[in-house]
KOLKEVO-990869 format. One record per atom (N, C-alpha, C): residue number from 0; residue in one letter; x, y, z; atom name. Coordinates in nm, 3 decimals, always signed. Example, Ala and Ser with C-alpha at 12.3 -4.5 7.8 and 13.67 -1.06 7.14 Angstrom:
// KOLKEVO-990869
resi, resn, px, py, pz, name
0, a, +1.319, -0.569, +0.780, N $
0, a, +1.230, -0.450, +0.780, CA $
0, a, +1.320, -0.330, +0.780, C $
1, s, +1.285, -0.225, +0.708, N $
1, s, +1.367, -0.106, +0.714, CA $
1, s, +1.290, +0.003, +0.787, C $
// end
This chain:
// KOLKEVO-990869
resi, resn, px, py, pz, name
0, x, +16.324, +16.827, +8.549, N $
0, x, +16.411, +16.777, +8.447, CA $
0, x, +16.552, +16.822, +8.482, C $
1, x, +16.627, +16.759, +8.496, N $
1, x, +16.759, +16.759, +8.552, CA $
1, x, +16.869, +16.705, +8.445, C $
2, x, +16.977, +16.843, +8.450, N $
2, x, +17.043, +16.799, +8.305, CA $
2, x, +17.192, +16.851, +8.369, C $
3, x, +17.262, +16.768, +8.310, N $
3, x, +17.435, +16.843, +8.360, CA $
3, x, +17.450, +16.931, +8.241, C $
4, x, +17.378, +16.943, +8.145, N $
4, x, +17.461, +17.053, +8.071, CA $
4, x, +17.472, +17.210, +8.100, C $
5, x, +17.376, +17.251, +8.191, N $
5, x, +17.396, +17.356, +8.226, CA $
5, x, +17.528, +17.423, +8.374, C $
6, x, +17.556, +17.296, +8.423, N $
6, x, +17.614, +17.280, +8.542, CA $
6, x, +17.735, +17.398, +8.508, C $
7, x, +17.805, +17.424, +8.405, N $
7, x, +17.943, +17.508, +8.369, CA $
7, x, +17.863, +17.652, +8.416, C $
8, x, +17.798, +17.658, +8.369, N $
8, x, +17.734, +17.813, +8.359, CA $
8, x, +17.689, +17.876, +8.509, C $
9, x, +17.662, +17.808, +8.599, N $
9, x, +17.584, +17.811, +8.760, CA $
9, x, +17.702, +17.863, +8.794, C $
10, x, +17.819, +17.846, +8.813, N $
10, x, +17.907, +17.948, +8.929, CA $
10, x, +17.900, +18.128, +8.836, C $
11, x, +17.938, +18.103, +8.718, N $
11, x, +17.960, +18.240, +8.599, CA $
11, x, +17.803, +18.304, +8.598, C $
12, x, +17.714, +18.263, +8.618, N $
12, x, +17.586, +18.350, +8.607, CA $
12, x, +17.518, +18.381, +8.735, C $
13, x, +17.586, +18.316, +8.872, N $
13, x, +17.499, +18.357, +8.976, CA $
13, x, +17.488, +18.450, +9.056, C $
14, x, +17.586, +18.499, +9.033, N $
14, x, +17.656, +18.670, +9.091, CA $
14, x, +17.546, +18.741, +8.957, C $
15, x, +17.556, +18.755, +8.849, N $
15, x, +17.450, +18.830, +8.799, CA $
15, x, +17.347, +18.798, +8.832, C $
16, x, +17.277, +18.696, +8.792, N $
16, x, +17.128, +18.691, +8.848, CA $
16, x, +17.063, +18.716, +8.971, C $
17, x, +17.185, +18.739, +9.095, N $
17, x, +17.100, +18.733, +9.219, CA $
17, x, +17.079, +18.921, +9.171, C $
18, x, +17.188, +18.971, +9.088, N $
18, x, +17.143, +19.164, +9.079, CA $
18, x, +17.007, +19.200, +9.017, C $
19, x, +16.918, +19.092, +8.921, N $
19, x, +16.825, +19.133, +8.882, CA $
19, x, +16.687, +19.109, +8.987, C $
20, x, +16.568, +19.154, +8.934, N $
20, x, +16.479, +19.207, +9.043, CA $
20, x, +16.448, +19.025, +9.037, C $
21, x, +16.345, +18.988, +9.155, N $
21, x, +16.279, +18.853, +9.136, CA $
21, x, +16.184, +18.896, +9.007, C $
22, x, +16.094, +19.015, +8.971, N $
22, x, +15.998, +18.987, +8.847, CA $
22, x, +16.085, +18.989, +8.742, C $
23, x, +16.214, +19.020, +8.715, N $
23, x, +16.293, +18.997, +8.585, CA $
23, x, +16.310, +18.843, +8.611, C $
24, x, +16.366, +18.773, +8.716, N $
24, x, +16.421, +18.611, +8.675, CA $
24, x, +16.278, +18.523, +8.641, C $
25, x, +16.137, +18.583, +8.686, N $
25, x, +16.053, +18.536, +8.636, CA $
25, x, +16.017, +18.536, +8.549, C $
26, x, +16.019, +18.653, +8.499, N $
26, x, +15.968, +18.675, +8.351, CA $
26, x, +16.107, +18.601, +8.227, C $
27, x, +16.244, +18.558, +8.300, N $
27, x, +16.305, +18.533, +8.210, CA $
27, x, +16.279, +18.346, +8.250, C $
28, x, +16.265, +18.333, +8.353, N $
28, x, +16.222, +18.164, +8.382, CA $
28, x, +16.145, +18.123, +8.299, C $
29, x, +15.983, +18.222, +8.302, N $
29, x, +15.882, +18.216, +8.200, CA $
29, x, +15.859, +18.150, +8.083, C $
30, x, +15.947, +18.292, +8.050, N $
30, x, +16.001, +18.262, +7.873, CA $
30, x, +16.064, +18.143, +7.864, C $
31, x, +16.146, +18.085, +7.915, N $
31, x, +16.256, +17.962, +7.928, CA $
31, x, +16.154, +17.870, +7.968, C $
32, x, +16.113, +17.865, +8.032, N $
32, x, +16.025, +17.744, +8.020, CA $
32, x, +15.900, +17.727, +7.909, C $
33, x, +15.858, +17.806, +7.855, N $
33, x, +15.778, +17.801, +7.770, CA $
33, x, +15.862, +17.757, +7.636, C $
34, x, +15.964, +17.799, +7.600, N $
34, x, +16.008, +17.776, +7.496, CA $
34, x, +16.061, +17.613, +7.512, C $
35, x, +16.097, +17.569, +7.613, N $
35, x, +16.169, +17.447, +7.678, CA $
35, x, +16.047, +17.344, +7.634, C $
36, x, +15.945, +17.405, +7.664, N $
36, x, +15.823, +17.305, +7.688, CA $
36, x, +15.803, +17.280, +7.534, C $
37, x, +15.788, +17.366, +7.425, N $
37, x, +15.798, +17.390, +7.303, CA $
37, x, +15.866, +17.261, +7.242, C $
38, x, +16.007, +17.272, +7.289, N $
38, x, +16.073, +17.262, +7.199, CA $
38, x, +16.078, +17.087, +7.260, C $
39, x, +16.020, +17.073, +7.366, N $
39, x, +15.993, +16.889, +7.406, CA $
39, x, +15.904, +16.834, +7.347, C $
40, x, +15.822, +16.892, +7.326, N $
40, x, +15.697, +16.859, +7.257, CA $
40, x, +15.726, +16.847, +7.086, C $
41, x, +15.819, +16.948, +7.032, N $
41, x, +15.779, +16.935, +6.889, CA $
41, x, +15.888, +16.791, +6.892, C $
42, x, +15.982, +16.796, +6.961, N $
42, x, +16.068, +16.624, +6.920, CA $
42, x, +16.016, +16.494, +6.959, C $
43, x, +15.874, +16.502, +7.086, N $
43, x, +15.839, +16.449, +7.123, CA $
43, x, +15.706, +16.351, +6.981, C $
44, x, +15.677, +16.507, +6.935, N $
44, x, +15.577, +16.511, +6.817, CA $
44, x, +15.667, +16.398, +6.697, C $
45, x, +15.747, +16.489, +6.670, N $
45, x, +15.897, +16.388, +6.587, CA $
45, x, +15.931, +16.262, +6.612, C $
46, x, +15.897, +16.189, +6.725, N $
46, x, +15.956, +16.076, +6.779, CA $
46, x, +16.103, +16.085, +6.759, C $
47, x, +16.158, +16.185, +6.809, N $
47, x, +16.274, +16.238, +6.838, CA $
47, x, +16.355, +16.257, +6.949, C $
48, x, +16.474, +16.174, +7.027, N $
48, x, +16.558, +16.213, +7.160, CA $
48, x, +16.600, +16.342, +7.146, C $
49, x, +16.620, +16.360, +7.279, N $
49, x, +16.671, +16.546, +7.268, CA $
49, x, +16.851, +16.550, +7.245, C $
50, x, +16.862, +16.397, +7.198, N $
50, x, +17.021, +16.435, +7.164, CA $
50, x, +16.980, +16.426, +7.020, C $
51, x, +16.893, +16.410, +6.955, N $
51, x, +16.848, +16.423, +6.778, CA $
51, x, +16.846, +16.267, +6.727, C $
52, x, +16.897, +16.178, +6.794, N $
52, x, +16.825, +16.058, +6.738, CA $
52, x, +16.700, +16.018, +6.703, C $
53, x, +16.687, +15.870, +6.671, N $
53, x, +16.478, +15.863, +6.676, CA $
53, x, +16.499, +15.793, +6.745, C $
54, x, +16.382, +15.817, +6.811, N $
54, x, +16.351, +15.727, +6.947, CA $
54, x, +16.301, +15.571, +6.850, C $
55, x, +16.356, +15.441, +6.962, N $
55, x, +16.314, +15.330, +6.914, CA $
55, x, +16.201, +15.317, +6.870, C $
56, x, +16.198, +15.201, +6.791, N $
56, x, +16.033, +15.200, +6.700, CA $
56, x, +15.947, +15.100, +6.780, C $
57, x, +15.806, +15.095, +6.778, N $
57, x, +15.741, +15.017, +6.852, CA $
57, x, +15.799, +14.894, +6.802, C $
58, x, +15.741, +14.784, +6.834, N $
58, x, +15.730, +14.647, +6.773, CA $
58, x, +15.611, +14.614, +6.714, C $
59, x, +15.642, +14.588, +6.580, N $
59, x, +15.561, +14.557, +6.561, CA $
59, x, +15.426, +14.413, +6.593, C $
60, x, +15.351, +14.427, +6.552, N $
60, x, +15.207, +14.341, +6.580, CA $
60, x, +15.177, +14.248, +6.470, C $
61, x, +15.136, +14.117, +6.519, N $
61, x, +15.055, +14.070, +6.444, CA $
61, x, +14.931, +14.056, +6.431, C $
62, x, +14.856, +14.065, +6.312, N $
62, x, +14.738, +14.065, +6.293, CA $
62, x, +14.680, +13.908, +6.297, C $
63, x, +14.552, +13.937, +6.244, N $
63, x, +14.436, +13.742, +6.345, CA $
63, x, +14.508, +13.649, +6.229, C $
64, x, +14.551, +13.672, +6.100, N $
64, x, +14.606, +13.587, +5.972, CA $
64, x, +14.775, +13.541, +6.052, C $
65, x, +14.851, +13.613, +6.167, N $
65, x, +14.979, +13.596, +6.173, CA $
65, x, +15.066, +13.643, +6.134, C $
66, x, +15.040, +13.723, +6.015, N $
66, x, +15.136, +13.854, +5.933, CA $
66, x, +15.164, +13.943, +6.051, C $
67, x, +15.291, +14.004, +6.009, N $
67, x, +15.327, +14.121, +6.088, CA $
67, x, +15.302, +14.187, +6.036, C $
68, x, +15.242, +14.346, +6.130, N $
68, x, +15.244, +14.447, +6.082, CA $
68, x, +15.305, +14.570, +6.160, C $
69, x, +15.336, +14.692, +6.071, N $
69, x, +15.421, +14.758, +6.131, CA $
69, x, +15.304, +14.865, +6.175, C $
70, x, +15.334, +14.892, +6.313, N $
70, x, +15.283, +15.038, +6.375, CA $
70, x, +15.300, +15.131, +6.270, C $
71, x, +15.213, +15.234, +6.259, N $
71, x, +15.246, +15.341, +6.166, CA $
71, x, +15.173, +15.454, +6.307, C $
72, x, +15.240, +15.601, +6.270, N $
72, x, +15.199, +15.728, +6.348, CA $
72, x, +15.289, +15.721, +6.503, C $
73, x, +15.255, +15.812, +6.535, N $
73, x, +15.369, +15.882, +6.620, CA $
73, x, +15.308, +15.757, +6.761, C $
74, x, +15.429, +15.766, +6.826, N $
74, x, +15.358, +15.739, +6.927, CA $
74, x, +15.320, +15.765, +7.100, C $
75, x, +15.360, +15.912, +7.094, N $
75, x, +15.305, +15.941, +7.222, CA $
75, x, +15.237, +16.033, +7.169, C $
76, x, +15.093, +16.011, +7.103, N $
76, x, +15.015, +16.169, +7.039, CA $
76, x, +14.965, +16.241, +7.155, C $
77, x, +14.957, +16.180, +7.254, N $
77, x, +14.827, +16.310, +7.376, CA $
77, x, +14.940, +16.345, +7.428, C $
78, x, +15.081, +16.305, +7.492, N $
78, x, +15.180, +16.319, +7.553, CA $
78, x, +15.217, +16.491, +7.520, C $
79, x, +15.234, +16.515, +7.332, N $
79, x, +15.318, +16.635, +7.356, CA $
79, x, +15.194, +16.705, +7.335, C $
80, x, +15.098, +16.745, +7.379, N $
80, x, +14.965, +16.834, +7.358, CA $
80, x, +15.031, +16.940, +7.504, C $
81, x, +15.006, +17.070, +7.463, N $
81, x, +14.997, +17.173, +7.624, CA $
81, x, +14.970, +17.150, +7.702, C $
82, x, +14.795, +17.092, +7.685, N $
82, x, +14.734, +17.074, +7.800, CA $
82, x, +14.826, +16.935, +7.914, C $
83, x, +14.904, +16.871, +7.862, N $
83, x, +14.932, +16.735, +7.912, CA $
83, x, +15.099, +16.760, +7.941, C $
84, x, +15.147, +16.843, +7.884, N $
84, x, +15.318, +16.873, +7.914, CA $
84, x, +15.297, +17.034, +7.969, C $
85, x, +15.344, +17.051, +8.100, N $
85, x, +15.329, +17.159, +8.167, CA $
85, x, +15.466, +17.255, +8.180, C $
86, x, +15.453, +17.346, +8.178, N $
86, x, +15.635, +17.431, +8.208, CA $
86, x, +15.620, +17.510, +8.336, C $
87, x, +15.657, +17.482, +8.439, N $
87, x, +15.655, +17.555, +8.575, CA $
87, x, +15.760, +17.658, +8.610, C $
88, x, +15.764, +17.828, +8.598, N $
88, x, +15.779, +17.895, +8.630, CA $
88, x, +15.856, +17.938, +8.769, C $
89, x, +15.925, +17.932, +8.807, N $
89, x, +15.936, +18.034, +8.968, CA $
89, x, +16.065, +18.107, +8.912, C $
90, x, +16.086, +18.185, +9.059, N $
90, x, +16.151, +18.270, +9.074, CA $
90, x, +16.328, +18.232, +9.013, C $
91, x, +16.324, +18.101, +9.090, N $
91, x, +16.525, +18.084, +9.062, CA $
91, x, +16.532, +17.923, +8.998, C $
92, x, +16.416, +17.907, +8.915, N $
92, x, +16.392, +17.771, +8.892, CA $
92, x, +16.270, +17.739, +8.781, C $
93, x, +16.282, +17.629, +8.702, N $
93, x, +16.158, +17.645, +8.588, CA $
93, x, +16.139, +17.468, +8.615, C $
94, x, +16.034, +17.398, +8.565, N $
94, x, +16.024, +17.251, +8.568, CA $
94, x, +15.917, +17.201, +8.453, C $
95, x, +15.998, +17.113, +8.360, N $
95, x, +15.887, +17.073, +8.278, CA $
95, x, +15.834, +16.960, +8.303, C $
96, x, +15.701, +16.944, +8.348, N $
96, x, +15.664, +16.803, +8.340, CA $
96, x, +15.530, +16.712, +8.267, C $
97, x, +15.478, +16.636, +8.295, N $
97, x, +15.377, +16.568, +8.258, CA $
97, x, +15.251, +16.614, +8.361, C $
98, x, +15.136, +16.615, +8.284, N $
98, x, +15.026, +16.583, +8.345, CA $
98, x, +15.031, +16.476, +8.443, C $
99, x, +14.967, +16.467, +8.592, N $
99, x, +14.972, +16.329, +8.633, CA $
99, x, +14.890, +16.248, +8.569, C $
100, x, +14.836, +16.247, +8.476, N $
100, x, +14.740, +16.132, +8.402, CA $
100, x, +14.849, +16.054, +8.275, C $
101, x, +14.945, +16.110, +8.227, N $
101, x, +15.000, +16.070, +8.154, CA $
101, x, +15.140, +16.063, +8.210, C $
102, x, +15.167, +16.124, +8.321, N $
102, x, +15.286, +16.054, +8.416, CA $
102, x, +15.316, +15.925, +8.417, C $
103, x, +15.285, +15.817, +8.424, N $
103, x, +15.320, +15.676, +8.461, CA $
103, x, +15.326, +15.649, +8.341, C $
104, x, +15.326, +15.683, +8.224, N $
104, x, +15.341, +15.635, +8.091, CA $
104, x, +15.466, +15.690, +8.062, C $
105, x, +15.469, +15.790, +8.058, N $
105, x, +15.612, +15.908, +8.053, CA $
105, x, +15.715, +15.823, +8.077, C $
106, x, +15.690, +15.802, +8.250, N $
106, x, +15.804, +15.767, +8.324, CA $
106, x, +15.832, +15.627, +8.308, C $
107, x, +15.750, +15.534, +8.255, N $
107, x, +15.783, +15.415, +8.174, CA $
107, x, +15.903, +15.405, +8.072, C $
108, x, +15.863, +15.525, +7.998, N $
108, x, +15.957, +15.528, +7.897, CA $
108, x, +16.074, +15.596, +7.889, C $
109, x, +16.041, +15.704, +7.957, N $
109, x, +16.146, +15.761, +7.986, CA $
109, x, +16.317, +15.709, +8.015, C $
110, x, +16.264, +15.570, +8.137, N $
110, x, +16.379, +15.536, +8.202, CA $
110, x, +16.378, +15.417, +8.170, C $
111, x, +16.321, +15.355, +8.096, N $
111, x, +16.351, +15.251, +8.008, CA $
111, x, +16.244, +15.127, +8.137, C $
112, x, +16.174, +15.106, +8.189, N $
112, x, +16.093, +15.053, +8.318, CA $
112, x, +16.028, +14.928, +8.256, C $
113, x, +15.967, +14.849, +8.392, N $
113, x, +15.879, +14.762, +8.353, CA $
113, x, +15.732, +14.771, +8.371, C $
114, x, +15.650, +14.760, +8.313, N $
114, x, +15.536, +14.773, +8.295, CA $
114, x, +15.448, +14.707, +8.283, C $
115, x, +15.279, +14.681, +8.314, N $
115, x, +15.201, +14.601, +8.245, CA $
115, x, +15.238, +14.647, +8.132, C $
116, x, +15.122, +14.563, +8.038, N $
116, x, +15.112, +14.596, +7.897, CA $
116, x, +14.983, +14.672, +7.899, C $
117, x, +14.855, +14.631, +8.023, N $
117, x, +14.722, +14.710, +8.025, CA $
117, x, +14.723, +14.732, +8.156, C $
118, x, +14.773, +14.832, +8.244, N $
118, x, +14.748, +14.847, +8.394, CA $
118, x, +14.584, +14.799, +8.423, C $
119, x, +14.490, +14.824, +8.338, N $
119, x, +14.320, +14.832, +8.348, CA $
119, x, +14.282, +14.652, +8.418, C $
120, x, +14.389, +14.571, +8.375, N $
120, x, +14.365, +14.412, +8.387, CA $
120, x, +14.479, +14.351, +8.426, C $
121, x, +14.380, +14.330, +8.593, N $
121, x, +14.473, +14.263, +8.714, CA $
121, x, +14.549, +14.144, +8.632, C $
122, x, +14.669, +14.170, +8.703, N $
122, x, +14.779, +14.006, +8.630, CA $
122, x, +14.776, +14.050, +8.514, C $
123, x, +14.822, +14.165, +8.472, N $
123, x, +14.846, +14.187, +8.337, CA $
123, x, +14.990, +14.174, +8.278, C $
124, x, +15.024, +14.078, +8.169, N $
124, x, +15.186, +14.074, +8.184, CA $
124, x, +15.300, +14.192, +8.164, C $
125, x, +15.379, +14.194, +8.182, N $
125, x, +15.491, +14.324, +8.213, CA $
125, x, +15.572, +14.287, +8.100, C $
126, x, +15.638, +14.390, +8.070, N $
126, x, +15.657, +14.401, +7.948, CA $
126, x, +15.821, +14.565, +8.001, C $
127, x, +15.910, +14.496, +7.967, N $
127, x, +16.002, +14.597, +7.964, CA $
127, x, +16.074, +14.688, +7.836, C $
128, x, +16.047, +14.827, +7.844, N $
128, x, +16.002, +14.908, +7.734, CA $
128, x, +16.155, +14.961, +7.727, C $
129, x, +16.167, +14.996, +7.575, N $
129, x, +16.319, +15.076, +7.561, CA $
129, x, +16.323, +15.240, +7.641, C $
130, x, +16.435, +15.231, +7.690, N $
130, x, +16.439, +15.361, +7.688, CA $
130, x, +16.407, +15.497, +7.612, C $
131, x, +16.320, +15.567, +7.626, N $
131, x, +16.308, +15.623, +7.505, CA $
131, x, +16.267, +15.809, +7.572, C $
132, x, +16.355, +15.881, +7.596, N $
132, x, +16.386, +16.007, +7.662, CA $
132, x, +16.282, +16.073, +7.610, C $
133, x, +16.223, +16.121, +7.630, N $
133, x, +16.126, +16.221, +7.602, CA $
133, x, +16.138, +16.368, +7.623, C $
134, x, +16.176, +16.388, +7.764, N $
134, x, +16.228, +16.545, +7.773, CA $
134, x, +16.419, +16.544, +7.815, C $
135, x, +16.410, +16.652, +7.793, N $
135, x, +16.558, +16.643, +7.808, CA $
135, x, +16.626, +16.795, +7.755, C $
136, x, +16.738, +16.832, +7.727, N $
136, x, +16.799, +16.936, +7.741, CA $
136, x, +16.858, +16.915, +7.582, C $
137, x, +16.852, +16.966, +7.469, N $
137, x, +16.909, +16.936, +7.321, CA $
137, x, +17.015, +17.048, +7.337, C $
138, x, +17.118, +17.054, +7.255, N $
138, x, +17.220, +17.151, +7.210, CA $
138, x, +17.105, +17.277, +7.185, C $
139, x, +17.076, +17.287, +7.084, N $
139, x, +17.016, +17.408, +7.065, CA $
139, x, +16.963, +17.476, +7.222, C $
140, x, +16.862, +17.386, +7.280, N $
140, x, +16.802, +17.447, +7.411, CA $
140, x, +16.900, +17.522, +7.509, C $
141, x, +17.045, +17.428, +7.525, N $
141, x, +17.137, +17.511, +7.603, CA $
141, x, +17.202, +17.604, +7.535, C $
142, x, +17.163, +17.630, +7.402, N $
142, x, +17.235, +17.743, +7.311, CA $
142, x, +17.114, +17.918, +7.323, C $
143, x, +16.982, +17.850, +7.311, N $
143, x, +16.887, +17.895, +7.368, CA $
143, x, +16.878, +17.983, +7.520, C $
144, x, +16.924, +17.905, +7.580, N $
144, x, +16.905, +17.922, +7.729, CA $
144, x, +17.018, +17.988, +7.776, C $
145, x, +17.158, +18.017, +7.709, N $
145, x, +17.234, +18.086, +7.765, CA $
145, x, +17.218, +18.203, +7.622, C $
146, x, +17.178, +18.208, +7.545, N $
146, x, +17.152, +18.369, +7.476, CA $
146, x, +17.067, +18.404, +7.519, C $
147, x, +16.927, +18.362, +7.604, N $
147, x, +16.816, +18.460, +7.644, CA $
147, x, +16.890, +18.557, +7.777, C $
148, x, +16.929, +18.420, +7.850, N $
148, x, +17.009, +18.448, +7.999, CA $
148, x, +17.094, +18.629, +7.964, C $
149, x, +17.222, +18.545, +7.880, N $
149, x, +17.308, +18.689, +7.878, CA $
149, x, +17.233, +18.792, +7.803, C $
150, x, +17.154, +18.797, +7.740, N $
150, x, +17.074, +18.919, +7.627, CA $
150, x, +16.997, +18.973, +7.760, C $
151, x, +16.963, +18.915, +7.833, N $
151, x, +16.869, +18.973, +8.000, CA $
151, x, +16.952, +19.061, +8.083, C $
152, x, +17.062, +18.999, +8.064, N $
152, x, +17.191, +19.094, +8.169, CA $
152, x, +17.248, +19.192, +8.091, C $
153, x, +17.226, +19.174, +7.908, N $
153, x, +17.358, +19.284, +7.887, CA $
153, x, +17.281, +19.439, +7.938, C $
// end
């Protein structure tokens, strides 16, 4: 997950961080990614962008009468589960991502892509989906991420 908001902070924090041990930047990566992963998931849960908007609404469906009806419930439910959104750890680096089983769905939406509508059925028609960010970097997270940072160094 790749974000410019942290980009100001990389020249001002890298002279400190190279002074701490590698098991301190891990254990502070750790934490940062766990909370990162957290905090994708509960907006993800929200049908929420990580700039605080709502993510676009499905479209709705019609039923066998021709009435429309509206989607109701979230809609990426297995997406923000632990087991399926991962937070990767190292030494000078953290990465949140998807399960590869729910990868190609992610990344559908993510970047706004074209898609079948059922990958399962060859010649299936494509269907181009809104953009709709899923992980990403919120104000709070970079408010987050530079008080754990400096509270580690003072």
């Amino acid at each position: 997950m790749a974000d410019a908001g942290l980009d100001h902070l990389a020249p001002w924090l890298e002279g400190y961080l190279q002074r701490l041990a590698p098991s301190e930047r891990r254990k502070l990566t750790r934490r940062l990614a766990k909370a990162l992963r957290d905090a994708n998931a509960r907006r993800i849960r929200d049908n929420v962008e990580p700039d605080g908007t709502p993510m676009q609404p499905r479209k709705s469906k019609r039923d066998r009468r021709g009435r429309l009806r509206k989607r109701k419930g979230r809609m990426f439910p297995k997406a923000a589960l632990s087991r399926n959104l991962r937070g990767q750890a190292r030494t000078d680096e953290l990465v949140i991502r998807f399960r590869p089983l729910i990868e190609p769905t992610a990344k559908v939406h993510q970047f706004g892509l074209e898609a079948p509508v059922d990958p399962r059925i060859p010649n299936s028609i494509k269907v181009r989906y809104p953009a709709r960010r899923l992980l990403g970097l919120a104000p709070d997270d970079i408010a987050m991420i530079e008080a754990d940072t400096l509270g580690l160094l003072e």
